[in-house]
VEXDREN-2710 file (C-alpha; in Angstrom, 1 decimal):
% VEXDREN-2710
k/r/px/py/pz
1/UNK/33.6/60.9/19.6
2/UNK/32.6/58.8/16.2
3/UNK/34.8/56.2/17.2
4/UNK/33.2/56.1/20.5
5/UNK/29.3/56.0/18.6
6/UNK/30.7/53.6/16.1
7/UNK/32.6/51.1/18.4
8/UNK/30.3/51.0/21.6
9/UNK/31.4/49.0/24.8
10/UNK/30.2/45.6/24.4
11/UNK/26.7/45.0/26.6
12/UNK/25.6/42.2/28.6
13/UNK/21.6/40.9/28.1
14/UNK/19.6/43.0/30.7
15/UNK/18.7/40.8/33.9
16/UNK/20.4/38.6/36.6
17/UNK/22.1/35.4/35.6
18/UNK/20.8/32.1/37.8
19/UNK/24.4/31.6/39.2
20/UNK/24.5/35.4/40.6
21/UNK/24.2/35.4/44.2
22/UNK/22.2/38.7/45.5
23/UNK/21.9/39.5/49.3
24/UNK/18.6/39.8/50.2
25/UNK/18.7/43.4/51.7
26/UNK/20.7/45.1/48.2
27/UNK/18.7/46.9/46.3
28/UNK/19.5/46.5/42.4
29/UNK/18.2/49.4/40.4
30/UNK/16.8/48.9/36.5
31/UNK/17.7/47.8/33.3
32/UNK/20.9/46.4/35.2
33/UNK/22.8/43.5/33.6
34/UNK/24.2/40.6/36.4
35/UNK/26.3/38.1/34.8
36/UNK/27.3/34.7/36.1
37/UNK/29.1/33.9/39.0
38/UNK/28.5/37.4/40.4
39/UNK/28.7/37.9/44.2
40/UNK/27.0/40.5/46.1
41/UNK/27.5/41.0/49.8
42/UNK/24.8/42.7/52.1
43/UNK/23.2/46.4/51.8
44/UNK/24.5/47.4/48.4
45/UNK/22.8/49.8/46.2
46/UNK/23.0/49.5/42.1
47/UNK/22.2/52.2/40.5
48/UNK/20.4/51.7/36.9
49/UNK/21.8/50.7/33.4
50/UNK/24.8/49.3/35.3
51/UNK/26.4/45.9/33.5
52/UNK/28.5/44.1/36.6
53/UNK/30.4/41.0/34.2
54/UNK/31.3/37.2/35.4
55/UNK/33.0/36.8/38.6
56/UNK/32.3/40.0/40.3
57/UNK/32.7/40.3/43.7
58/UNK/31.3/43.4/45.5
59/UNK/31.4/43.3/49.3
60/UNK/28.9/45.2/51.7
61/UNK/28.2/48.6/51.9
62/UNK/29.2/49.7/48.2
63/UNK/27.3/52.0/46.6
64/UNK/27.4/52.2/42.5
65/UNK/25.8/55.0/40.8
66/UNK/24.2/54.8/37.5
67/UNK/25.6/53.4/34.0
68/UNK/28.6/51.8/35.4
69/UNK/30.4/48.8/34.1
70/UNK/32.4/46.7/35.8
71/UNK/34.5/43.8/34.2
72/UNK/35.2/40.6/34.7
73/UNK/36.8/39.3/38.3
74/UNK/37.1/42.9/39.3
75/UNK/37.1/43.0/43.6
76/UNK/35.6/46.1/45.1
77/UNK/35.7/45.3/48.6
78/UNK/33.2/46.4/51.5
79/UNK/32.0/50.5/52.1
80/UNK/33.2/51.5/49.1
81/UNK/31.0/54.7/46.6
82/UNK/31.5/54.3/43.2
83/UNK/29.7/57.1/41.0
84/UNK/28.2/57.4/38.3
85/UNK/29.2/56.3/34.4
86/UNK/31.9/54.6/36.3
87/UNK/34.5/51.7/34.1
88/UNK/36.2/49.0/36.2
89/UNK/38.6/46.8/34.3
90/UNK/39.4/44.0/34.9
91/UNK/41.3/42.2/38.2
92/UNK/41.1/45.9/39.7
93/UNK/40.9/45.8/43.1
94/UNK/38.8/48.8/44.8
95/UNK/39.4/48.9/48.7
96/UNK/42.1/46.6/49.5
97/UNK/43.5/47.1/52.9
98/UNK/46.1/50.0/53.0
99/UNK/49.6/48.9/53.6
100/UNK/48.9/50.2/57.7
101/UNK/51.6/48.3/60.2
102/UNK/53.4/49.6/63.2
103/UNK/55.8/47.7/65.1
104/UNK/56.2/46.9/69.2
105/UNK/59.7/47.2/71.2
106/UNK/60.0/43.3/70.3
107/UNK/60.2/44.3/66.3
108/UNK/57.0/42.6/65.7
109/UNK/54.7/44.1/63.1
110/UNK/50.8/44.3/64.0
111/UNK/47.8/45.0/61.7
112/UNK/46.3/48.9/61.7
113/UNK/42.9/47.9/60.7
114/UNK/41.8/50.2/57.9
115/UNK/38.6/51.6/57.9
116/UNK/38.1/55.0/55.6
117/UNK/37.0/52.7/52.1
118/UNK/37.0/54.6/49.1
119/UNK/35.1/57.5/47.2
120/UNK/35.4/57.2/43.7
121/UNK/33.7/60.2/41.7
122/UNK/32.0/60.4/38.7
123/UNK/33.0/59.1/34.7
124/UNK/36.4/57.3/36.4
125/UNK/38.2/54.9/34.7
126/UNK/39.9/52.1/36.6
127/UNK/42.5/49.7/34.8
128/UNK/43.2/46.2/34.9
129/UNK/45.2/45.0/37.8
130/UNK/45.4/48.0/40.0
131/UNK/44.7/48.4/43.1
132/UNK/43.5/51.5/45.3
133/UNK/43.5/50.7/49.0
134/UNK/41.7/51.5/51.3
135/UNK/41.9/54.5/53.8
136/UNK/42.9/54.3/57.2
137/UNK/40.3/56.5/58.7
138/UNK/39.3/58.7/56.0
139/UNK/38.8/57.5/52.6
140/UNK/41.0/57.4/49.8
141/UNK/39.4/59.7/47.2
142/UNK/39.1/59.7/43.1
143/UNK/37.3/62.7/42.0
144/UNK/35.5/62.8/38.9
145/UNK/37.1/62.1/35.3
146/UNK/40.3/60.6/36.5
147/UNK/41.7/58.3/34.5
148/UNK/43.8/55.4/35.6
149/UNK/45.6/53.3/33.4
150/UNK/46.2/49.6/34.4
151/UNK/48.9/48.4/37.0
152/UNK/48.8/51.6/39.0
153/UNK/49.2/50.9/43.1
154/UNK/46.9/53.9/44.7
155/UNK/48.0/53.6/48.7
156/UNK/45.4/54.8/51.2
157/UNK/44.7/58.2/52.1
158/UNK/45.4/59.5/48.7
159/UNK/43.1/62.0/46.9
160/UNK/43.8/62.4/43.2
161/UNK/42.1/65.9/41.5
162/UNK/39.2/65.3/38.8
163/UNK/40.4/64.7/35.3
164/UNK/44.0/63.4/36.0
165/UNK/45.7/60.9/33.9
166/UNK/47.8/58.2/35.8
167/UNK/49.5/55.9/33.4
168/UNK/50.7/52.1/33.6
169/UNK/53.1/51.5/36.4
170/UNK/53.0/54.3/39.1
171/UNK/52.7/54.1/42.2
172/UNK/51.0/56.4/44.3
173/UNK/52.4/56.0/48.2
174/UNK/50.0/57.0/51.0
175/UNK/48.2/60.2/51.4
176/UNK/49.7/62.0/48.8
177/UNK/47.4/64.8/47.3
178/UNK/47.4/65.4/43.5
179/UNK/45.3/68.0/42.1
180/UNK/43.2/68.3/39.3
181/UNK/43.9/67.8/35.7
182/UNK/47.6/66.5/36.3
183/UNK/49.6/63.9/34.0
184/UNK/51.5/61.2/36.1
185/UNK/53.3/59.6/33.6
186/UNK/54.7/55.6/33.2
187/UNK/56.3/53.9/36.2
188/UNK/56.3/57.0/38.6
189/UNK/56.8/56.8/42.3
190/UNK/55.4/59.6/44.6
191/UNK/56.5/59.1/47.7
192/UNK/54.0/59.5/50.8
193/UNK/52.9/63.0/51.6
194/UNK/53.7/64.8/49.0
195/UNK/51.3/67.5/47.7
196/UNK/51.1/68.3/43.6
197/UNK/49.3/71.1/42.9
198/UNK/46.4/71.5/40.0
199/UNK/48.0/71.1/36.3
END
């Protein structure tokens, strides 16, 4: 906690940079910081005291809660809930289609579109260069105070328990369940469907 008061995230200047592009029907709540280069599809909601860095791209539909931060080139794509006090690194990619294909008697794969987005809960943490897809009809689901390290695949459907730790590496195959407070450590593969109880 005194590191934490004595080395503060770095802060954008409060307001929206001339090169942001804003639809017209989001709503951008106060005190928010908008940097360059920013990209804002239609009907999202801001909360306040949220710093969104160069390059962002945030599709339609997304909701962001309060005192989030999201960092440079970070993707979240379209109907996606982000909470509050929320950190994105970094090249993440929030909403992604999930890895959904079923093949025809000729062998030929076709596209299942996927449609759930994703809920991501309260005081997450979301590394650089991981990805959590979307769901297929449901949402993939990050409950409050998980933390994911950077490099982590999250497939669609999966629902990871508040306060887990998922460290570099994993990957996190479709709709598996975790529970809460569980330690997924480096370069782990869960396999789809499994269920891991609460730590």
């Amino acid at each position: 906690q005194v590191s934490s008061f004595l080395n503060p995230r770095r802060k954008l200047k409060i307001g929206i940079a001339p090169s942001a592009y804003i639809d017209e029907s989001s709503c951008i709540g106060q005190n928010v910081a908008i940097a360059h280069h920013v990209a804002i599809g239609e009907n999202v909601k801001i909360g306040d005291n949220c710093q969104i860095f160069p390059n962002v791209v945030i599709g339609d539909n997304v909701i962001i809660g309060d005192n989030t931060t999201i960092y440079p080139t970070a993707v979240i794509y379209d109907n996606i809930q982000i909470g509050n006090g929320c950190v994105i690194h970094s090249v993440a990619a929030i909403g992604s289609d999930g890895f959904g294909n079923a093949k025809d008697d000729k062998m030929t794969y076709h596209r299942i579109p996927q449609i759930g987005g994703v809920i991501i809960g309260n005081n997450v943490e979301i590394g650089s260069n991981t990805t959590i897809d979307c769901g297929t009809f449901e949402a993939t689901i990050i409950e409050d105070g998980v933390r994911i390290d950077n490099l982590v695949q999250i497939a669609h459907n999966v629902k990871i328990g508040k306060n887990t730790l998922v460290v570099a590496g994993s990957v996190i195959c479709g709709s598996v369940e975790i529970g809460d407070s569980c330690f997924i450590g480096a370069n782990c593969v869960i396999r789809e469907q499994l269920k891991i109880g609460n730590f």
